[in-house]
Short mmCIF file of the C-alpha atoms (twelve columns), coordinates in Angstrom:
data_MODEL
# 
_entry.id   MODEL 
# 
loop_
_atom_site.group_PDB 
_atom_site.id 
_atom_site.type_symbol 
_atom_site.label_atom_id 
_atom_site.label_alt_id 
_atom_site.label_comp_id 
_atom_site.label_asym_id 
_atom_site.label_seq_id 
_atom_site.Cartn_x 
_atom_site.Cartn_y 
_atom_site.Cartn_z 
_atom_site.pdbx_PDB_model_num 
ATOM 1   C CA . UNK A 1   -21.100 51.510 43.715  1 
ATOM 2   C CA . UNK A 2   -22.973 51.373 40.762  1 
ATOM 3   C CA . UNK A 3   -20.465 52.850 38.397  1 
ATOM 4   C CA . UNK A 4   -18.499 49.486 39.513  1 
ATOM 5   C CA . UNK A 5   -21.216 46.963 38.907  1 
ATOM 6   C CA . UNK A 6   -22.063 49.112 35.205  1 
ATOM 7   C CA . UNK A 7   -17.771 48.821 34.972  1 
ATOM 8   C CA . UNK A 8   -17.720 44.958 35.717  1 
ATOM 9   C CA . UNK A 9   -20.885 44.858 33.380  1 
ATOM 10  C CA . UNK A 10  -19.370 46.197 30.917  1 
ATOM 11  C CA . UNK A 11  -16.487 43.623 31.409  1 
ATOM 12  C CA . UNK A 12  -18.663 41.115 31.096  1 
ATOM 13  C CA . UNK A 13  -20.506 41.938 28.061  1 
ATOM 14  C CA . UNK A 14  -16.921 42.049 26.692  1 
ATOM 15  C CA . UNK A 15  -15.486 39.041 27.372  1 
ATOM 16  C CA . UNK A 16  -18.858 37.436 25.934  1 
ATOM 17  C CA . UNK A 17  -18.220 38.962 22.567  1 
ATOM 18  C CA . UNK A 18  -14.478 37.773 22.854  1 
ATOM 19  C CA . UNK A 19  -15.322 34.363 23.551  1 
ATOM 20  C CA . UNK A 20  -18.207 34.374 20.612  1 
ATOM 21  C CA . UNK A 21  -15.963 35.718 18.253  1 
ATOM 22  C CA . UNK A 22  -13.155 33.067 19.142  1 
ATOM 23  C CA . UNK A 23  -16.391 30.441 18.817  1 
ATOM 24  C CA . UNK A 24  -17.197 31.727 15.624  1 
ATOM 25  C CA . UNK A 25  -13.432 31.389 13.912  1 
ATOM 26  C CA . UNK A 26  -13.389 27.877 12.218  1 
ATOM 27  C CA . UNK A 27  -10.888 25.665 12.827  1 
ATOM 28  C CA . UNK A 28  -9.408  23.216 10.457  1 
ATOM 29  C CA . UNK A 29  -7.206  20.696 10.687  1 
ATOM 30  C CA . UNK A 30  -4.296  19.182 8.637   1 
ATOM 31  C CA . UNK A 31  -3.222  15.818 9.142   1 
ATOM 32  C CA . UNK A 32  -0.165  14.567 7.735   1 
ATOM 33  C CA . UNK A 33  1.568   11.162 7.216   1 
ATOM 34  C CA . UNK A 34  4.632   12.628 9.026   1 
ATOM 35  C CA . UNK A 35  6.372   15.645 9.775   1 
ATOM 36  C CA . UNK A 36  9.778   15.023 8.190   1 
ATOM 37  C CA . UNK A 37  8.791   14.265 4.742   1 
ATOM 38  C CA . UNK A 38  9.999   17.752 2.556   1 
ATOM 39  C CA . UNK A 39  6.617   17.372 0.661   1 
ATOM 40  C CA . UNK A 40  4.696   17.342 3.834   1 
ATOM 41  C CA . UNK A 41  6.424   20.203 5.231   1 
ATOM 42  C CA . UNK A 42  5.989   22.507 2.150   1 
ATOM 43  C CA . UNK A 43  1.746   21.052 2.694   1 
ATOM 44  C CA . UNK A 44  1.987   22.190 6.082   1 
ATOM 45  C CA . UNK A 45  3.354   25.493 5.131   1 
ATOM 46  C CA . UNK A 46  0.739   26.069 2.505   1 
ATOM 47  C CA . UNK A 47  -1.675  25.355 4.987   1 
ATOM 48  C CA . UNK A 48  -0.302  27.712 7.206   1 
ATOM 49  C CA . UNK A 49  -0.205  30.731 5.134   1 
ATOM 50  C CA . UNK A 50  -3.681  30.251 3.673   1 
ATOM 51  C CA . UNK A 51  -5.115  29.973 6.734   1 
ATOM 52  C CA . UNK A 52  -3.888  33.388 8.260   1 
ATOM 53  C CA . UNK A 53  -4.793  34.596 5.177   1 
ATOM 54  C CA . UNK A 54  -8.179  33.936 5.567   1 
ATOM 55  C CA . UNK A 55  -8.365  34.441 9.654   1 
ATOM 56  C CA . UNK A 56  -9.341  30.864 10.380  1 
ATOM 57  C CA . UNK A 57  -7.770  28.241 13.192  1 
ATOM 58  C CA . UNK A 58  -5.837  25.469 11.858  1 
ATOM 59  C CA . UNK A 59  -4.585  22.709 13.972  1 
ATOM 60  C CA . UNK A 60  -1.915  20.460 12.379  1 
ATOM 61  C CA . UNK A 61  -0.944  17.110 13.496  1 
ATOM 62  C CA . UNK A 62  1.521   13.934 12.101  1 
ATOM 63  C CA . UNK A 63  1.753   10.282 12.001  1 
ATOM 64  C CA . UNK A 64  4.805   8.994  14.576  1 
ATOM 65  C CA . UNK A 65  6.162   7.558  10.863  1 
ATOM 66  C CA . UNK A 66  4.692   6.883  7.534   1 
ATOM 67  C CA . UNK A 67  2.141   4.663  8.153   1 
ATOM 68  C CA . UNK A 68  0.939   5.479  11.264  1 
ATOM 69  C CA . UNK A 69  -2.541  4.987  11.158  1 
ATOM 70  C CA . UNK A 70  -3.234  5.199  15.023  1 
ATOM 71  C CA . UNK A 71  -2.281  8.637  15.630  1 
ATOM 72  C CA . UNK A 72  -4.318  9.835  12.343  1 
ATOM 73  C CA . UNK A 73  -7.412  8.081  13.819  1 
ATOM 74  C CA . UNK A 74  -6.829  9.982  17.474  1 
ATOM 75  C CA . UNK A 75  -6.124  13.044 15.188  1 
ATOM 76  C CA . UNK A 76  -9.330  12.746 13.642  1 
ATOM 77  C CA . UNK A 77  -10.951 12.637 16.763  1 
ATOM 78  C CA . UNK A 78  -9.366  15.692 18.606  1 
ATOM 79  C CA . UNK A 79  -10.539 17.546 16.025  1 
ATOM 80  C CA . UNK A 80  -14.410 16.379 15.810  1 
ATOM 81  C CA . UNK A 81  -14.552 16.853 19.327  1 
ATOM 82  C CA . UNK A 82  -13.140 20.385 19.035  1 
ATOM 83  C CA . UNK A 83  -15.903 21.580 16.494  1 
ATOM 84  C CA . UNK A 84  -13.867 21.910 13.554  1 
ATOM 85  C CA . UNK A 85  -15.400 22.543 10.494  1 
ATOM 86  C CA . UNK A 86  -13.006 20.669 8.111   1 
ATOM 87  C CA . UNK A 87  -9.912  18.099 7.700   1 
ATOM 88  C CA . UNK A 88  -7.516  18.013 5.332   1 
ATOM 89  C CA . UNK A 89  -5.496  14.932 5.537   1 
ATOM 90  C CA . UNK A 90  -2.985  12.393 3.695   1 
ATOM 91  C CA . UNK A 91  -3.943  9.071  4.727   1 
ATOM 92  C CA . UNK A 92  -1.373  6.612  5.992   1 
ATOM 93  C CA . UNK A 93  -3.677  3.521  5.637   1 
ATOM 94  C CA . UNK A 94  -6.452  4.555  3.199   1 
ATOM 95  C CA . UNK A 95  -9.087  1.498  4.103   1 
ATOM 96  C CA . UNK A 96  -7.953  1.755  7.599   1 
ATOM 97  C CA . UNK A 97  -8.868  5.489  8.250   1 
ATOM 98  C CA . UNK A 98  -12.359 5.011  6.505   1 
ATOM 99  C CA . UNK A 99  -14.595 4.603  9.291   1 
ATOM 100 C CA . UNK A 100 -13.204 6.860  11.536  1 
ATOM 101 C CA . UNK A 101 -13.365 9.761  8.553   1 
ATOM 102 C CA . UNK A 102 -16.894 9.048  8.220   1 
ATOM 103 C CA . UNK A 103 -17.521 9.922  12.212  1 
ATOM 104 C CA . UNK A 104 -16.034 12.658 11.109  1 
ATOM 105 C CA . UNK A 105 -18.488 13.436 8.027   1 
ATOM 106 C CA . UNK A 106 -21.100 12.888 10.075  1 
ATOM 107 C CA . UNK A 107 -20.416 14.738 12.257  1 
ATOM 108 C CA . UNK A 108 -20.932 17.460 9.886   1 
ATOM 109 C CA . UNK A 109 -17.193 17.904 9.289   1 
ATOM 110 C CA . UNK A 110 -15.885 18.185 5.060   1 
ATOM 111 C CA . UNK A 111 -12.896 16.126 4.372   1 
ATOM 112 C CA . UNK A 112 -10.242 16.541 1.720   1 
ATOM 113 C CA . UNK A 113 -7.900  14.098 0.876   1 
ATOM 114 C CA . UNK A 114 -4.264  15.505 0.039   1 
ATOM 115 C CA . UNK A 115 -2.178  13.915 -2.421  1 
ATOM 116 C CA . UNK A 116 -3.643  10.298 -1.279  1 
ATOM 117 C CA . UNK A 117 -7.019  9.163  -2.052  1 
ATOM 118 C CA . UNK A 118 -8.734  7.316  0.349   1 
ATOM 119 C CA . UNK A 119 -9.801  3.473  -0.196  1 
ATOM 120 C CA . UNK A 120 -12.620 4.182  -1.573  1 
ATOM 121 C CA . UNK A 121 -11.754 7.701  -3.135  1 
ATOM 122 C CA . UNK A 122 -15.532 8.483  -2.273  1 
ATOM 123 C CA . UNK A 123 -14.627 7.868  1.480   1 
ATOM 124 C CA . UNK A 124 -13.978 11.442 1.793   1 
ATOM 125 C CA . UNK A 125 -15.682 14.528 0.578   1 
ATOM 126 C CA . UNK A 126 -13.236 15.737 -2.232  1 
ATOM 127 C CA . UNK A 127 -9.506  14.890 -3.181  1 
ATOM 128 C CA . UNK A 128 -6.998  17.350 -4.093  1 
ATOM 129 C CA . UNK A 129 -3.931  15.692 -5.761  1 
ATOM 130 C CA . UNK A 130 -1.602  15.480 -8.521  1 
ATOM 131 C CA . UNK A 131 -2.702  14.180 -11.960 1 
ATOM 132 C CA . UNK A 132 -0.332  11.429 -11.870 1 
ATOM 133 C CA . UNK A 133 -0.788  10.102 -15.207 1 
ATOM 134 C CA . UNK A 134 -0.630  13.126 -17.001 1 
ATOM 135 C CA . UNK A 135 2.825   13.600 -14.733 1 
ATOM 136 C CA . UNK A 136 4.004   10.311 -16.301 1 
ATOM 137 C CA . UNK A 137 2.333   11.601 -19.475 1 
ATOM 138 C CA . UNK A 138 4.537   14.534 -19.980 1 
ATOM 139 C CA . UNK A 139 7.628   12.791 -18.997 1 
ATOM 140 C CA . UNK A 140 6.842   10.265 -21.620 1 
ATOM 141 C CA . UNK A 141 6.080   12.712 -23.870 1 
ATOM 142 C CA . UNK A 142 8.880   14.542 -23.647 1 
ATOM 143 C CA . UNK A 143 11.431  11.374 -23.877 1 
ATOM 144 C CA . UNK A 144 10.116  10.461 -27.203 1 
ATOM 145 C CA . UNK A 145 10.781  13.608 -28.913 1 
ATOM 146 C CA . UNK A 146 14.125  13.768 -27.163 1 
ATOM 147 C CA . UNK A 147 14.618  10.491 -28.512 1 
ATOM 148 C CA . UNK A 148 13.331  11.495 -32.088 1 
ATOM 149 C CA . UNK A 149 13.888  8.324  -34.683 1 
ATOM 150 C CA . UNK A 150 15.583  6.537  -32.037 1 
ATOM 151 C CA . UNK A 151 12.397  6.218  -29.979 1 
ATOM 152 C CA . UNK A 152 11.580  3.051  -32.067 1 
ATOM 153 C CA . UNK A 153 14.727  1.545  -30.949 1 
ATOM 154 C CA . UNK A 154 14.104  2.593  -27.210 1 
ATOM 155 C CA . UNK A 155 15.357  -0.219 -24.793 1 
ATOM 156 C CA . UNK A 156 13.535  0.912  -21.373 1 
ATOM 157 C CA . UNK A 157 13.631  0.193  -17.853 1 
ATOM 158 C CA . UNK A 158 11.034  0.831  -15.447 1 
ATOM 159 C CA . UNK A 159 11.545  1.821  -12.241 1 
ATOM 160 C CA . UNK A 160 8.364   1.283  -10.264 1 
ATOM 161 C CA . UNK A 161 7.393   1.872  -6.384  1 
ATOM 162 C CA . UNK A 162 6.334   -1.726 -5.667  1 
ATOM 163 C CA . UNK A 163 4.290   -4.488 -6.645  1 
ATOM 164 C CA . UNK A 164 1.370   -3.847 -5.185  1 
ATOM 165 C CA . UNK A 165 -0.400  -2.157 -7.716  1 
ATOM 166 C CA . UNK A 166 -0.852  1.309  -5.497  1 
ATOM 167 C CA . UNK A 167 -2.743  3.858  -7.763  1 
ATOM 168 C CA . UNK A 168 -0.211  6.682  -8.035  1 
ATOM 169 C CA . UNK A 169 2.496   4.215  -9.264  1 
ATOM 170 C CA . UNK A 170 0.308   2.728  -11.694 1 
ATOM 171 C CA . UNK A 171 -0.696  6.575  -13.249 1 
ATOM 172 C CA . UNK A 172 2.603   7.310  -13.522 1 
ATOM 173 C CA . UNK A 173 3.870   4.388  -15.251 1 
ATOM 174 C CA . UNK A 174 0.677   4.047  -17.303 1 
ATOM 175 C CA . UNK A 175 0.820   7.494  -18.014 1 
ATOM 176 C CA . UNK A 176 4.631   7.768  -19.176 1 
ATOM 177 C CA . UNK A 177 4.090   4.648  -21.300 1 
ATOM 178 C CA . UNK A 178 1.092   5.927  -23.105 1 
ATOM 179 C CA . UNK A 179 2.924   9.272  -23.300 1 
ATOM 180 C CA . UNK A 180 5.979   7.567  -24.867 1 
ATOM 181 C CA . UNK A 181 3.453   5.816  -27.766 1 
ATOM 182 C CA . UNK A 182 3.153   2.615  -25.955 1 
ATOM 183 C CA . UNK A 183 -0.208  0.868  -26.327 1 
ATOM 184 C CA . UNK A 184 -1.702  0.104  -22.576 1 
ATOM 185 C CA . UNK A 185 -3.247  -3.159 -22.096 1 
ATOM 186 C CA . UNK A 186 -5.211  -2.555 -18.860 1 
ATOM 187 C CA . UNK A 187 -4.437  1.133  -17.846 1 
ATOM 188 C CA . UNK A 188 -5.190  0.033  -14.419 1 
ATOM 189 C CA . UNK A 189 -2.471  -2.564 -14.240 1 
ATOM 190 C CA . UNK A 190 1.083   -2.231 -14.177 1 
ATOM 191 C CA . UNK A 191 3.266   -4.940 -15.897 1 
ATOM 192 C CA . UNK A 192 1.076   -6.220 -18.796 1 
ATOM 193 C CA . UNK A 193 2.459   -4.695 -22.066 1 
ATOM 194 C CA . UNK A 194 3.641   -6.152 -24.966 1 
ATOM 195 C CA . UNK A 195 5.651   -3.830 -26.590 1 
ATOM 196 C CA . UNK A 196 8.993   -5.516 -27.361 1 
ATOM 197 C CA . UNK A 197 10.955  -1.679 -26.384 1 
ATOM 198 C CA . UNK A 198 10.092  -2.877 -22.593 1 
ATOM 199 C CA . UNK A 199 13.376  -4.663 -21.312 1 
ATOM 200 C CA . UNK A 200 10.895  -5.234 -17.793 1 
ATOM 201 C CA . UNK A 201 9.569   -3.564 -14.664 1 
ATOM 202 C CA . UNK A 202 11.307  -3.654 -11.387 1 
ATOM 203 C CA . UNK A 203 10.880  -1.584 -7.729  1 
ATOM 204 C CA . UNK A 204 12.792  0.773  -5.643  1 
ATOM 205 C CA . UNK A 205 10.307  1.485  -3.023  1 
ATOM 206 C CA . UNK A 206 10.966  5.062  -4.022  1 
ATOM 207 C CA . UNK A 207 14.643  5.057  -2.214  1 
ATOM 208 C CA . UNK A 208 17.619  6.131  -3.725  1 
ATOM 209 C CA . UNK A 209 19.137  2.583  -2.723  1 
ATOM 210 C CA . UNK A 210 16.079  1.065  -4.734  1 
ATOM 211 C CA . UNK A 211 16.566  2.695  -7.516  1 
ATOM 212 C CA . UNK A 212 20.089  1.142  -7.363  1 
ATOM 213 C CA . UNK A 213 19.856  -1.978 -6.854  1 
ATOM 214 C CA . UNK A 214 16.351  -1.901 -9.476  1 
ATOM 215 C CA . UNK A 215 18.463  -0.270 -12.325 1 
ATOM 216 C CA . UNK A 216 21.115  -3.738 -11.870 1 
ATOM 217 C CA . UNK A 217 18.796  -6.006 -12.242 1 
ATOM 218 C CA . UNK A 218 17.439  -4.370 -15.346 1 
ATOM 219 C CA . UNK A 219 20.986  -3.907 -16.651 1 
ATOM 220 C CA . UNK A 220 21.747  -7.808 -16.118 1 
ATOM 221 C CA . UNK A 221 18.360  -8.585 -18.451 1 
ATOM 222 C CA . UNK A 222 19.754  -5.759 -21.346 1 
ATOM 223 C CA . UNK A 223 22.460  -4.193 -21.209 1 
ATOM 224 C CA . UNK A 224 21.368  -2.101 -23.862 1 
ATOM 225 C CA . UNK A 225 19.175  0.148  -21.805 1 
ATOM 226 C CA . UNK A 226 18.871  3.371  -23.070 1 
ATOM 227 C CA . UNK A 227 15.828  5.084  -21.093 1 
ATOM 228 C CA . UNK A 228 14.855  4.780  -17.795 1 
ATOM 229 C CA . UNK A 229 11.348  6.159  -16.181 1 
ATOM 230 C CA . UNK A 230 12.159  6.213  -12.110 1 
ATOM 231 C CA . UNK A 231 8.318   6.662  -9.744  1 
ATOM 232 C CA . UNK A 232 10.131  9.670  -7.886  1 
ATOM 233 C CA . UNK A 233 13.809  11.215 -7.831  1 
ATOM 234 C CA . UNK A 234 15.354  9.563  -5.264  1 
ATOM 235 C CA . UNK A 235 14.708  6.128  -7.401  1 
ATOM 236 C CA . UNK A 236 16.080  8.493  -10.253 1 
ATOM 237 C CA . UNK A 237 19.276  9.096  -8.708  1 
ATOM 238 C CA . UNK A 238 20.239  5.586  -7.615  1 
ATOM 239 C CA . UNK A 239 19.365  4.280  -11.393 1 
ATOM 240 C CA . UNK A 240 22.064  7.079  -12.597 1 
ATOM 241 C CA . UNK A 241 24.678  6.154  -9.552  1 
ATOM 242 C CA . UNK A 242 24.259  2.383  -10.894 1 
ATOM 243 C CA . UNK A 243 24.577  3.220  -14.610 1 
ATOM 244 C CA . UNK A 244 28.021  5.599  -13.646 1 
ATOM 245 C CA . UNK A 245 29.139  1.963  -12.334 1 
ATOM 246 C CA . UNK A 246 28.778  0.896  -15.577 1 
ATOM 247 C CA . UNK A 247 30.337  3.874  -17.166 1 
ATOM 248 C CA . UNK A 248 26.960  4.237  -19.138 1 
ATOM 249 C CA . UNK A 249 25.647  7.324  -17.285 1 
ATOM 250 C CA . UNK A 250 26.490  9.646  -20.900 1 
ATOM 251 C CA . UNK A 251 24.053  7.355  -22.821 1 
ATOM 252 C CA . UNK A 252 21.020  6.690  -21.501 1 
ATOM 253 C CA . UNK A 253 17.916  9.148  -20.480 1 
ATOM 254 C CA . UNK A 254 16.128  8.624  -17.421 1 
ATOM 255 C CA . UNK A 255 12.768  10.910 -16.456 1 
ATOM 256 C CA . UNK A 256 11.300  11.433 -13.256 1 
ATOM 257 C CA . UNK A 257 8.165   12.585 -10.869 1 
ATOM 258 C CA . UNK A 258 8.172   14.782 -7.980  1 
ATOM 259 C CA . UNK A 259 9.784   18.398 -7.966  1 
ATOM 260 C CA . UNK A 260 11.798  18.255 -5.096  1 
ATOM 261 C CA . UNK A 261 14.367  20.675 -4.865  1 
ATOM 262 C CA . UNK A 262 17.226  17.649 -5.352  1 
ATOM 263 C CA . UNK A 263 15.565  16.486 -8.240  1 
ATOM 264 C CA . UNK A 264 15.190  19.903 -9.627  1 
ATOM 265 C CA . UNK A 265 19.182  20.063 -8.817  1 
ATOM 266 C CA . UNK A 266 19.743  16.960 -10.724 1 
ATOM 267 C CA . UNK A 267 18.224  18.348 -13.636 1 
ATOM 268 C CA . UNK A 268 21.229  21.251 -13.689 1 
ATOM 269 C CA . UNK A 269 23.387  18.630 -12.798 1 
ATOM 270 C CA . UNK A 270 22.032  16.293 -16.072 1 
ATOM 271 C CA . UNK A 271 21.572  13.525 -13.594 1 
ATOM 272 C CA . UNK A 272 17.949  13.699 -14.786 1 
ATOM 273 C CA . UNK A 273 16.745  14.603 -18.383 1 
ATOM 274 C CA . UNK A 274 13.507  16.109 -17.114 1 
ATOM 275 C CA . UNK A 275 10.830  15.816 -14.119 1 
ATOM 276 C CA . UNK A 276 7.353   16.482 -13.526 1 
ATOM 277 C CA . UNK A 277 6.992   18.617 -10.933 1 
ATOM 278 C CA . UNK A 278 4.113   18.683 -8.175  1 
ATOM 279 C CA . UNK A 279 2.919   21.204 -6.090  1 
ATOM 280 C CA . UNK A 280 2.135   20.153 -2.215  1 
ATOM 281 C CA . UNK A 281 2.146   23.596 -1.552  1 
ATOM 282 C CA . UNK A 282 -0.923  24.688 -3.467  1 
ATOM 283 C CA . UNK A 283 -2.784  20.802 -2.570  1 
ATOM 284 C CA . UNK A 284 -3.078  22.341 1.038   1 
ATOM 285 C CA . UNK A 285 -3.353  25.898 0.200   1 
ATOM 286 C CA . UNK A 286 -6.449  25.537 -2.130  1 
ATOM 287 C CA . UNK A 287 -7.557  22.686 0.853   1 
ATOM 288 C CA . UNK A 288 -7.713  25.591 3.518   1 
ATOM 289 C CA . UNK A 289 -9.604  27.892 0.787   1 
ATOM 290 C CA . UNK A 290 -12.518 24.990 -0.162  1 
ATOM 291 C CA . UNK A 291 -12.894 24.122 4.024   1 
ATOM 292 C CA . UNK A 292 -13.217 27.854 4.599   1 
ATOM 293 C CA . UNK A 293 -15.909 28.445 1.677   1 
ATOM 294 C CA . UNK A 294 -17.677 25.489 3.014   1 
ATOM 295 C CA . UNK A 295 -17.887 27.083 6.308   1 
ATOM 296 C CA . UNK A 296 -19.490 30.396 5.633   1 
ATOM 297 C CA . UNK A 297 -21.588 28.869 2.498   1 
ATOM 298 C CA . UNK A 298 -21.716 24.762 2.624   1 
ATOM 299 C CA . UNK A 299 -20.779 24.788 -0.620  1 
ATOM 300 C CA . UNK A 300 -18.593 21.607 -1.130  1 
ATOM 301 C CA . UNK A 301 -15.041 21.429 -3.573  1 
ATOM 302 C CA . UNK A 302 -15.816 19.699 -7.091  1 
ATOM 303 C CA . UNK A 303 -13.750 17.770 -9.092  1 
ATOM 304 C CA . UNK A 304 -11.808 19.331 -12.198 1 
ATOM 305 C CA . UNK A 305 -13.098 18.739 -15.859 1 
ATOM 306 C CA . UNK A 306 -12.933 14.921 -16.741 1 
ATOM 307 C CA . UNK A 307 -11.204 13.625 -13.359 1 
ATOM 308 C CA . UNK A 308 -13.076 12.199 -10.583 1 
ATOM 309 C CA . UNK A 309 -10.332 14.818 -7.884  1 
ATOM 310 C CA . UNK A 310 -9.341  18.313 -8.288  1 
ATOM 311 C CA . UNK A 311 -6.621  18.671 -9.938  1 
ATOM 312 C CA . UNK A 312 -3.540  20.298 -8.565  1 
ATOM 313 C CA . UNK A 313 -1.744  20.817 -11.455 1 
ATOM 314 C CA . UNK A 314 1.546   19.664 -13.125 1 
ATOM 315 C CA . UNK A 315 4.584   21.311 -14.238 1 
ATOM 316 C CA . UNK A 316 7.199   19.658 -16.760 1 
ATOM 317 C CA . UNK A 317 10.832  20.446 -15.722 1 
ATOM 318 C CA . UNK A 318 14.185  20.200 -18.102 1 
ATOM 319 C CA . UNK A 319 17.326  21.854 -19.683 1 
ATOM 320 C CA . UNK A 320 16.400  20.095 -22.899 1 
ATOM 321 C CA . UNK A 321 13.515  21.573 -24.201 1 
ATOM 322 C CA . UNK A 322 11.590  19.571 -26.878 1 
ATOM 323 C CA . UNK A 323 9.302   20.323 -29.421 1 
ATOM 324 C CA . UNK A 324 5.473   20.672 -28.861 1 
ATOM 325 C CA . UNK A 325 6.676   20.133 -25.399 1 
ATOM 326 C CA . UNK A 326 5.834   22.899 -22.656 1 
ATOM 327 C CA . UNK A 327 8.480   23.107 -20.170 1 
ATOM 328 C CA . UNK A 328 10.255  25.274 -17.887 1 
ATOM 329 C CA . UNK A 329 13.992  25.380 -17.169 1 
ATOM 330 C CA . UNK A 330 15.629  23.991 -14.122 1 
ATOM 331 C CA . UNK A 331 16.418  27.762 -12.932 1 
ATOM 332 C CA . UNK A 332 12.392  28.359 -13.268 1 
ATOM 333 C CA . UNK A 333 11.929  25.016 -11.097 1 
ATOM 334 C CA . UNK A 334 14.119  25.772 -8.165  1 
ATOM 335 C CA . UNK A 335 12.154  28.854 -7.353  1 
ATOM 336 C CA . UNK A 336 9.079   26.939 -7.171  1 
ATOM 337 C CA . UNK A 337 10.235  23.084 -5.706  1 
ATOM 338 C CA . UNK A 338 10.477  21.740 -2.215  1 
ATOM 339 C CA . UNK A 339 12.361  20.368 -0.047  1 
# 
């Protein structure tokens, strides 16, 4: 009898240290504006990996569509109640998820914004995110020393997200303007230059049919385009489907942001002169990796040199290499894009 109650004590004792040990793995969750989007996918597989890596719990969950901000919120809140020691998360309303992401910070929870700031950007703990203006920088760069002597002469069209001013849009127009040698009015404001090579600004809400019907309209005010900058490659594509229309697909440059394996495609195909390329991947990745240090040591993610986020990183992408330019080749690109 005794060897049965030391047996079931022993059992016992056992299942306690299972059931601490479980307690004692942090959990972290990723929360994504949908689960269809190719850059949200390669996020959730960063996460992923990372986080058996390190031996640590992640819980993912996704807006219904882009812009669900409901199911965020009841995402958030699933995973305060669960004890989790961190969030990762690209906001689908970035005012609207605010106060419910600070229950979660006080709550004792750290909170890293993906690829999206939050409205404030000091809403969360940290963001980890694309430099979008040097993305549009590079791209800029790069189209002026394609260009050479002709840049002076440069007759572009810009292919913008929307009107509403959103920051990564502006960064990457900004950016790819100052890159080209354009002198910014207000860096924070789209739309305001002066410089007679602009034939105007229109959007494409970041569709290929956008970029379309966008490219048109700037082809009806100057026919003489000759460059175009595009906010993402599916905008890029429907500007060079319009300009084939038009027979003029031969002789005029358009540049890019993203890295998605089409774009990177379109490069080889010289649909696209060259693209900056972003890395969603490595955004949730080094996410998992800051939530997990903060865990064992409460030491919280700091910005990168000069920025007020930490900085991703940014790779140039083109068959057309150009002086004092770093770049990789399309072939190079494919083995690192998404999508």
């Amino acid at each position: 009898m005794k060897f049965h109650y030391r047996k079931l004590a022993c059992l016992v004792a056992a299942g306690a240290l299972s059931t601490a040990a479980m307690a004692e793995t942090p959990i972290i969750g990723l929360i994504t504006k949908t689960n269809t989007n190719p850059f949200f996918v390669k996020m959730k597989e960063g996460a992923q990996e990372k986080a058996a890596e390190l031996g640590v719990e992640l819980r993912t969950f996704a807006g219904r569509y882009d812009g669900d901000n409901e199911t965020q919120v009841q995402a958030v809140e699933n995973l305060i109640a669960s004890g989790a020691k961190g969030i990762l998360i690209t906001p689908s309303d970035t005012a609207g998820i605010v106060p419910t992401i600070q229950k979660a910070r006080d709550a004792g929870l750290l909170v890293i914004a993906l690829d999206t700031p939050l409205s404030p950007a000091s809403a969360a703990d940290m963001t980890f995110a694309t430099d979008n203006f040097k993305a549009g920088e590079m791209i800029g760069m790069w189209a002026k020393a394609k260009m050479g002597d002709q840049a002076d002469e440069a007759k572009i069209a810009l292919l913008d997200l929307s009107t509403s001013q959103i920051t990564v849009d502006v960064a990457r127009n900004q950016g790819f303007l100052q890159g080209f040698g354009i002198d910014l009015n207000d860096p924070n404001q789209m739309g305001d230059e002066s410089d007679p090579r602009i034939v105007g600004n229109d959007v494409t809400q970041g569709s290929e049919e956008g970029g379309r019907r966008a490219m048109e309209n700037l082809l009806q005010k100057d026919p003489g385009v000759n460059l175009v900058y595009t906010i993402n490659e599916p905008a890029a594509a429907g500007a060079y489907e319009a300009l084939k229309s038009f027979g003029m697909e031969k002789d005029v440059l358009i540049v890019s942001v993203d890295g998605g394996c089409p774009g990177v495609r379109n490069i080889q195909d010289g649909v696209i002169g060259a693209t900056s390329m972003q890395f969603p991947l490595k955004m949730a990745s080094e996410g998992v990796s800051a939530i997990v240090e903060f865990a064992k040591t409460g030491t919280r993610p700091t910005a990168s040199d000069g920025l007020d986020f930490f900085d991703t990183g940014v790779q140039l992408i083109t068959d057309e290499p150009a002086t004092g330019v770093n770049s990789v080749t399309s072939e190079t690109g494919l083995a690192m894009c998404w999508g």
